[in-house]
C-alpha positions as CSV (number, residue, x, y, z in Angstrom):
1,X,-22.2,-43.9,-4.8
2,X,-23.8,-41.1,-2.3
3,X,-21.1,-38.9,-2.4
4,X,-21.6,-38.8,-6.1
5,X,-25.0,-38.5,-5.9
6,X,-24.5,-35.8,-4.0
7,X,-22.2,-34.1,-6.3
8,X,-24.7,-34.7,-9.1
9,X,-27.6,-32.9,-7.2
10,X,-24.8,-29.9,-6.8
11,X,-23.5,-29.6,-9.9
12,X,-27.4,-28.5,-11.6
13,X,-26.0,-25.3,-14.0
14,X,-24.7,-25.9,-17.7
15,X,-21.7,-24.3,-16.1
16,X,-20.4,-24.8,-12.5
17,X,-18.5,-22.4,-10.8
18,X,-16.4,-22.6,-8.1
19,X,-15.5,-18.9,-6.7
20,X,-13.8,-17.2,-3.1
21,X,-16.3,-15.4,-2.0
22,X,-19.7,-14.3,-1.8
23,X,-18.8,-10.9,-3.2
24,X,-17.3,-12.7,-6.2
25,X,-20.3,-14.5,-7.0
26,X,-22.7,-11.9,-6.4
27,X,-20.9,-9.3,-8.7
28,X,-20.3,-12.1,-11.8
29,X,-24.1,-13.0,-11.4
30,X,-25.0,-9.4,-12.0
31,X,-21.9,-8.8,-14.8
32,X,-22.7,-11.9,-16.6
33,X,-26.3,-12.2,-16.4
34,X,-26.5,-15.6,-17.5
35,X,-28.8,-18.1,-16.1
36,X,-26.3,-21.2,-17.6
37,X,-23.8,-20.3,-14.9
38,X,-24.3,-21.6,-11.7
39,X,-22.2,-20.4,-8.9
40,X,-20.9,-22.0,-5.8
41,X,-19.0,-20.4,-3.0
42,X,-15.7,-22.7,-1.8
43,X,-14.4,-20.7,1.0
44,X,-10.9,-19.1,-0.2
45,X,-8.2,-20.3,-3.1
46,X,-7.1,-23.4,-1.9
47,X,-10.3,-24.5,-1.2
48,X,-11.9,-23.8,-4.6
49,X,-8.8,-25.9,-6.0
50,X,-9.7,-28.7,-4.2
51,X,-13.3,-29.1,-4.5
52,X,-12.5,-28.5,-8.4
53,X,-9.7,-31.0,-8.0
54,X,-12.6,-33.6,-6.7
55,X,-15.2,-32.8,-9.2
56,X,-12.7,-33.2,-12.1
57,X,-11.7,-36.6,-10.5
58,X,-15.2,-37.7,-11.0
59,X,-15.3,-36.8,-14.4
60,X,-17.6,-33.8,-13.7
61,X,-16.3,-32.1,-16.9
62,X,-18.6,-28.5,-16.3
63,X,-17.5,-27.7,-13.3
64,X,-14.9,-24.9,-12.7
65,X,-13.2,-22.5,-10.0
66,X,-12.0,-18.9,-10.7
67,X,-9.5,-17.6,-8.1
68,X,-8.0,-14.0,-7.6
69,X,-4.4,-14.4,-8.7
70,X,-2.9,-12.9,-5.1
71,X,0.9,-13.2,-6.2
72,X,0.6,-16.5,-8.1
73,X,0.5,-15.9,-11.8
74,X,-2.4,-16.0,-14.4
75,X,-3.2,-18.6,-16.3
76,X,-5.1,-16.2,-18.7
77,X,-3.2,-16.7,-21.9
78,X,-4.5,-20.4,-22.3
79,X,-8.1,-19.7,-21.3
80,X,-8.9,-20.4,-24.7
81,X,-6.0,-22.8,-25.7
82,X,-8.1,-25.8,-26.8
83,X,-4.5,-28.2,-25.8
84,X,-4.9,-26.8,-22.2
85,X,-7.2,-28.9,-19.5
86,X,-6.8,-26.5,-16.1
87,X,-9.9,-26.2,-14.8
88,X,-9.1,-23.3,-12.0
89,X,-9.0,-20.1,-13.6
90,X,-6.7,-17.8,-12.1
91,X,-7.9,-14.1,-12.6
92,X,-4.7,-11.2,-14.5
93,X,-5.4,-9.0,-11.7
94,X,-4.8,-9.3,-7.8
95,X,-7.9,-9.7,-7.1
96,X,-11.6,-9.7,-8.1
97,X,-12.3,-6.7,-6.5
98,X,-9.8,-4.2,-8.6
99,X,-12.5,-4.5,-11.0
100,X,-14.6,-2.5,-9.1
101,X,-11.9,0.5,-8.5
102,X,-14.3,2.5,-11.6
103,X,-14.8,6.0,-10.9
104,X,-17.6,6.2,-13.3
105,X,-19.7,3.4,-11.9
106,X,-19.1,4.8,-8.5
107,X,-19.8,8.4,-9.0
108,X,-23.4,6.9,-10.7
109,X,-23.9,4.4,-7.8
110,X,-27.2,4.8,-5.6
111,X,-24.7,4.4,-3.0
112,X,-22.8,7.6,-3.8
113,X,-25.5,9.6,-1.7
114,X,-22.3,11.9,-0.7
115,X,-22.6,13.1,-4.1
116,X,-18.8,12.8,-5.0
117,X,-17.8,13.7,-8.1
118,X,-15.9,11.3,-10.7
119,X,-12.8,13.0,-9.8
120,X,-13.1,13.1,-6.0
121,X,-13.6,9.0,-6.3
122,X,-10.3,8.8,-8.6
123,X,-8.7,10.6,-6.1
124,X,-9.7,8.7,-2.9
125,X,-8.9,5.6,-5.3
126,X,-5.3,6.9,-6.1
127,X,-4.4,8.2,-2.3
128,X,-5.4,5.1,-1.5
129,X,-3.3,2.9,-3.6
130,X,-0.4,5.4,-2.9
131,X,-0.4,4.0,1.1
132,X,0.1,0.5,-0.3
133,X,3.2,0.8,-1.9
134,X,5.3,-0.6,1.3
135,X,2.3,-3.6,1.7
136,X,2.8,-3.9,-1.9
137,X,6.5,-4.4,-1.2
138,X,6.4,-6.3,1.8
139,X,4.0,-8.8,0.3
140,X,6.4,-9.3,-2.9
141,X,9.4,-9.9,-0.4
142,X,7.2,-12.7,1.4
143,X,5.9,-14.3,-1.7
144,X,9.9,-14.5,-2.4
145,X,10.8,-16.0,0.6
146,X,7.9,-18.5,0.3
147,X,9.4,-19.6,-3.4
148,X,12.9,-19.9,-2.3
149,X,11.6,-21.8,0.7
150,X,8.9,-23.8,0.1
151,X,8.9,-24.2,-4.1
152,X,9.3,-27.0,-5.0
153,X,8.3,-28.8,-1.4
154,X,9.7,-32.6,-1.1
155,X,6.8,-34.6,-2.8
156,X,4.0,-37.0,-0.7
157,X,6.3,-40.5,-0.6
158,X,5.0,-43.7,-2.1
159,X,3.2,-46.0,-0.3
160,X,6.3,-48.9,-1.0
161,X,8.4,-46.7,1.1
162,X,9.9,-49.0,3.9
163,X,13.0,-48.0,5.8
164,X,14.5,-45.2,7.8
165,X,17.5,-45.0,4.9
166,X,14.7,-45.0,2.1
167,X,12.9,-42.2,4.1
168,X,15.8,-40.4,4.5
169,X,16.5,-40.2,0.6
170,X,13.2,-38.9,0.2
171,X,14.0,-36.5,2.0
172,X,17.4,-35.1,1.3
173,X,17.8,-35.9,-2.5
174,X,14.4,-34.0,-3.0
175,X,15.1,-30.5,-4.8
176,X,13.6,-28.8,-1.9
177,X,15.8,-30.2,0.5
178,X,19.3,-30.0,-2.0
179,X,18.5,-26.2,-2.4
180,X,17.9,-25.1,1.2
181,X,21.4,-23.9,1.8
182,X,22.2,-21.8,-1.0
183,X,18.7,-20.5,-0.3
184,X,20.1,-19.8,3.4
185,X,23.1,-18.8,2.7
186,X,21.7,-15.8,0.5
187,X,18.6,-14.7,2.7
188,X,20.3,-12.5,5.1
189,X,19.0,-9.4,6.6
190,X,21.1,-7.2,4.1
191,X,19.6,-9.6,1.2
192,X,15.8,-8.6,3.1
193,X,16.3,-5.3,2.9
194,X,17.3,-4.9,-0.6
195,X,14.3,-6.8,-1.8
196,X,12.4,-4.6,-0.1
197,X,13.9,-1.2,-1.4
198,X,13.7,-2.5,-5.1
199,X,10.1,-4.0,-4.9
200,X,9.3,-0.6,-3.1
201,X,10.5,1.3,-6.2
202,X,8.6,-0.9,-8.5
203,X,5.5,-0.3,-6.4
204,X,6.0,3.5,-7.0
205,X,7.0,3.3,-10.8
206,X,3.3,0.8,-10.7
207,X,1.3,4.2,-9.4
208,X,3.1,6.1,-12.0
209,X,2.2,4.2,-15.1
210,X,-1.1,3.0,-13.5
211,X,-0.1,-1.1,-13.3
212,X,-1.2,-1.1,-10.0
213,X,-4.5,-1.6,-11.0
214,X,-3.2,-5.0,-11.8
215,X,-1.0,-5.5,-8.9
216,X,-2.2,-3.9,-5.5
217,X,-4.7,-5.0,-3.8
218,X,-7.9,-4.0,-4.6
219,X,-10.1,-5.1,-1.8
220,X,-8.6,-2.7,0.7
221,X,-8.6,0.4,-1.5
222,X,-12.4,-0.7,-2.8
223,X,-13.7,-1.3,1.1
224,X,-12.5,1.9,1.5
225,X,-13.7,4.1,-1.1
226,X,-17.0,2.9,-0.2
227,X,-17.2,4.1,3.0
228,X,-15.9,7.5,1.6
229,X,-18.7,7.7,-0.6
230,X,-21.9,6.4,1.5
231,X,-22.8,8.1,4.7
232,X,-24.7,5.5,6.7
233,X,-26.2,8.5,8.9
234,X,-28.5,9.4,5.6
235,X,-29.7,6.3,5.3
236,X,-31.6,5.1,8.7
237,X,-32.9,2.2,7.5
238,X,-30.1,0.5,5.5
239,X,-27.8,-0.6,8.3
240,X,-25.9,-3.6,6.4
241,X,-22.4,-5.3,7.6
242,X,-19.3,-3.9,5.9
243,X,-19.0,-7.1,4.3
244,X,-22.8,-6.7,3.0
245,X,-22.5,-3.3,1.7
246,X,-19.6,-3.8,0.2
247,X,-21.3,-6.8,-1.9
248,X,-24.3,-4.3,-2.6
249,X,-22.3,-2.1,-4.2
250,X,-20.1,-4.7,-6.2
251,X,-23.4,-5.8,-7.6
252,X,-24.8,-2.0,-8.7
253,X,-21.4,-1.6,-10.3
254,X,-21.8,-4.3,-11.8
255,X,-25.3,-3.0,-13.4
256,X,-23.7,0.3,-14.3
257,X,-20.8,-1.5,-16.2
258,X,-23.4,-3.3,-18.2
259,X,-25.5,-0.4,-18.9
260,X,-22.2,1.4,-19.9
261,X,-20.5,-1.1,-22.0
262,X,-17.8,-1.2,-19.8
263,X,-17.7,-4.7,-18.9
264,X,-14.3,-5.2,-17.8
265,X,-12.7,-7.2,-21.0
266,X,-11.3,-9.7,-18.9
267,X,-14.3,-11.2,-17.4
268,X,-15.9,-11.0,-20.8
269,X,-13.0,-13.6,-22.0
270,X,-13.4,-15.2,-18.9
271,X,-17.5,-16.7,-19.5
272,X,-16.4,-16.7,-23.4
273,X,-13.7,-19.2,-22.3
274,X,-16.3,-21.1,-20.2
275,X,-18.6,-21.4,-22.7
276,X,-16.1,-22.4,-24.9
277,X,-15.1,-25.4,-22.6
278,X,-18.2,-26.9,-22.1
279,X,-18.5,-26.4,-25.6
280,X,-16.2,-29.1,-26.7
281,X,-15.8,-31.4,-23.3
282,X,-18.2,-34.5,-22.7
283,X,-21.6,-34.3,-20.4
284,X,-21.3,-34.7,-16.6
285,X,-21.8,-38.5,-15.0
């Protein structure tokens, strides 16, 4: 009974929203502009899932999480399937912050006090992605391994579970475990390095026909550009953290996209399909 009491005095917006970061919340709040949407911070992917996990367990039915898609993939195309029930939406893009790479909204930001022009930020944006191609590969060639290795992983065992033999079978008649040496056998060095050389190619065809807007990651190229654009020495009495500027200027980007009518589309469908939800789901406990 207190732990639920204590959900209910947490869960207080029409909508409850589970996201990473404080940057994420801060930049939605400004987007969305909608005082029916109550965000909550849960400290990185997995732990939005399982807070969201707990809450839908007890029957909190307007609570949600949105996580950056890293290299998992989205779960947009049933954000407005009615027959689907996740309640973790996973964002199209890398992450939240690729939203922000807008060279518009930049160029017009109070933060811009270097007075670069649209085409200067597009092409600190662009140089920027360009030095991620080998991360980009790299990061594709881990998120392999991790699938071969790890995906699916043996299953908790039931609690009737009583002998070393029983334990055993568990164990080694478990996909996971069935798998592992043809997964071995195949992930040699010579195996490593042609993953990399074909995921590097795909990375350069991505900055040719612009995908890696989707793909790359955004935060680094963002948290960059920033500090290309705002010289702290002409500003004496704004002296904020990196990570507080960079959530300063999420937010007036977030103003200028509204003011613009450039809300990104995705996070348009994104508090449509919320609404939507709550729409036709049962009150909280």
């Amino acid at each position: 009974m207190p732990r639920d009491v204590a959900r209910a005095g947490l869960y207080r917006g029409s909508i409850n929203l589970w996201v990473e970061d404080a940057l994420t919340r801060e930049y939605l709040s400004t987007l969305w502009n909608d005082p029916s949407v109550f965000f909550l911070v849960g400290g990185g992917n997995e732990g939005v899932r399982a807070i969201v996990k707990d809450a839908d367990e007890a029957g909190f039915a307007n609570v949600f999480g949105l996580t950056d898609r890293d290299f998992r993939p989205t779960n947009k195309p049933g954000w407005n399937d009615p027959n689907r029930t996740f309640r973790t939406f996973v964002l199209p893009v890398h992450e939240i912050e690729n939203y922000l790479l807008d060279s518009l909204s930049l160029h017009s930001s109070l933060f811009n006090n270097r007075g670069l022009s649209e085409t200067d930020i597009q092409t600190i944006i662009e140089e920027g992605a360009s030095r991620l191609c080998w991360w980009a590969a790299c990061r594709e060639v881990v998120a392999e391994s991790k699938r071969r290795f790890r995906e699916p992983f043996v299953i908790d065992p039931p609690c009737t579970l009583n002998s070393q033999s029983a334990a055993k079978d568990h164990i080694c008649n478990s996909p996971w475990f069935q798998k592992l040496d043809t997964e071995s056998a195949r992930t040699k060095e010579s195996d490593i390095d042609q993953l990399l050389n074909d995921r590097y190619q795909e990375a350069q065809n991505r900055l040719k026909d612009g995908t890696w807007r989707i793909e790359f990651a955004g935060k680094e190229i963002f948290h960059e550009t920033g500090s290309r654009i705002f010289d702290r020495t002409m500003n004496r009495g704004y002296n904020p953290t990196p990570a507080d500027f960079d959530i300063d200027l999420a937010k007036d980007i977030a103003v200028s996209q509204v003011a613009s009518g450039s809300r990104p589309t995705d996070l348009v469908d994104l508090l449509a399909a919320l609404k939507s939800r709550i729409a036709r789901t049962p009150s909280a406990p």
